[in-house]
C-alpha positions as CSV (number, residue, x, y, z in Angstrom):
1,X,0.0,0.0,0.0
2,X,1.5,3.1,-0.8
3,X,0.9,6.5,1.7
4,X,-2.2,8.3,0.8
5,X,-3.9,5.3,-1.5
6,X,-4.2,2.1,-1.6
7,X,-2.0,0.6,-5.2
8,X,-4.4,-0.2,-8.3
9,X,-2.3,-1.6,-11.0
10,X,-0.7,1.5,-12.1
11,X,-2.6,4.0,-10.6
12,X,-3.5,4.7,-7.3
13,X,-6.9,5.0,-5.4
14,X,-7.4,7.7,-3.1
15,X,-8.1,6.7,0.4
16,X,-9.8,10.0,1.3
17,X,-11.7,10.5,-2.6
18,X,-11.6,6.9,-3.6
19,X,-13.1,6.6,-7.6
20,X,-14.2,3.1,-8.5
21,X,-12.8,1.6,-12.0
22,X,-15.3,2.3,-14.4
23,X,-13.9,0.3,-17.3
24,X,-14.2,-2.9,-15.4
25,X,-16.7,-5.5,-17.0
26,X,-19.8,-6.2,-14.1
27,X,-22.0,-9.5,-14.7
28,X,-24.7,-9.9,-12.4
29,X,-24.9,-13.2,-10.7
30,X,-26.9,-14.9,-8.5
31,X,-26.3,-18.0,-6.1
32,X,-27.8,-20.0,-3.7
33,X,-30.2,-16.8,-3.9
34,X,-27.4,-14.7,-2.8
35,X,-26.6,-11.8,-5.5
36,X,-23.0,-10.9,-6.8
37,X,-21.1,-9.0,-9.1
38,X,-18.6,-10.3,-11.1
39,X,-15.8,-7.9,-12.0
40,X,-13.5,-8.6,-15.0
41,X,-10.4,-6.1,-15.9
42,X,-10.1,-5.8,-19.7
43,X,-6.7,-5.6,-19.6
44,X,-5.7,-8.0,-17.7
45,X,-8.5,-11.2,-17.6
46,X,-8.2,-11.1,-13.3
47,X,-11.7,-11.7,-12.3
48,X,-13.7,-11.4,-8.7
49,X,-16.8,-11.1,-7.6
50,X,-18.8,-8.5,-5.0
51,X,-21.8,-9.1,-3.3
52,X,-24.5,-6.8,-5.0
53,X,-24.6,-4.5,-1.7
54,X,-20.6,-4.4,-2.0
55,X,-20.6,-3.7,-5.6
56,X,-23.5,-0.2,-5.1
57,X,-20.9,1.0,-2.8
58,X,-18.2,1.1,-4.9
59,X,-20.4,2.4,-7.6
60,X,-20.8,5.4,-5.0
61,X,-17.0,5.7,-5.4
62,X,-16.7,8.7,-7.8
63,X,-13.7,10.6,-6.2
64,X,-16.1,12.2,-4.1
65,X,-15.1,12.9,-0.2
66,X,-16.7,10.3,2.6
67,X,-18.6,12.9,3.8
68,X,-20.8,12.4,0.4
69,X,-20.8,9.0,0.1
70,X,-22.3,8.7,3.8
71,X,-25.5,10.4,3.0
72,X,-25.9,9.2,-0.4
73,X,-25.6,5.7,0.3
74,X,-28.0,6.5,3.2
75,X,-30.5,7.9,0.5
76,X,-30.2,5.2,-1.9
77,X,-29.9,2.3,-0.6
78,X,-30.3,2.4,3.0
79,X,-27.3,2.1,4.3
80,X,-26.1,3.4,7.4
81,X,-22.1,3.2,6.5
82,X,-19.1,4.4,9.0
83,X,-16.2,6.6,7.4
84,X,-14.0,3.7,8.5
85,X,-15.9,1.0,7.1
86,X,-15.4,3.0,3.7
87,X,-12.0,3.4,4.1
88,X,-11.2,-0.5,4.6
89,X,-13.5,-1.4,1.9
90,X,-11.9,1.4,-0.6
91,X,-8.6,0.0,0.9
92,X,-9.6,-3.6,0.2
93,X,-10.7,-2.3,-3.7
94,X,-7.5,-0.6,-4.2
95,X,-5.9,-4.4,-3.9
């Protein structure tokens, strides 16, 4: 992890205005009744999948401040999301 944002291949996403990868390829899923998202990078062929609740959050990852996301998830989709529950998740997407 590198100081200020977590690595992404070549770039790096901000920990504190994290902006989710918009040229990934997202196939809905669904198992055992449980509903995913699988991602696919283009460029490379790696693959893994989200749960569908994961996968709206990181939609909500447009390089816009915590502060933003908080309420907007909120709005949305009903979530009631900490700042530091973002930040390990935006973390754990920056891997």
């Amino acid at each position: 992890m590198a100081i200020g944002g977590a690595r992404c291949k070549d770039r790096f996403m901000s920990l504190d205005k994290p902006r989710f990868r918009r040229d990934l390829e997202a196939v809905p899923l669904e198992v055992g009744g449980q509903k995913y998202v699988e991602l696919r990078d283009p460029n490379t062929g790696v693959s893994f999948q989200l749960y569908d609740f994961e996968y709206r959050v990181a939609l909500a990852f447009d390089g816009l401040a915590f502060d933003k996301v908080i309420p907007w998830m909120k709005l949305v989709a009903g979530m009631d999301l900490q700042e530091s529950e973002l930040r390990e998740f935006a973390a754990r997407l920056g891997e």
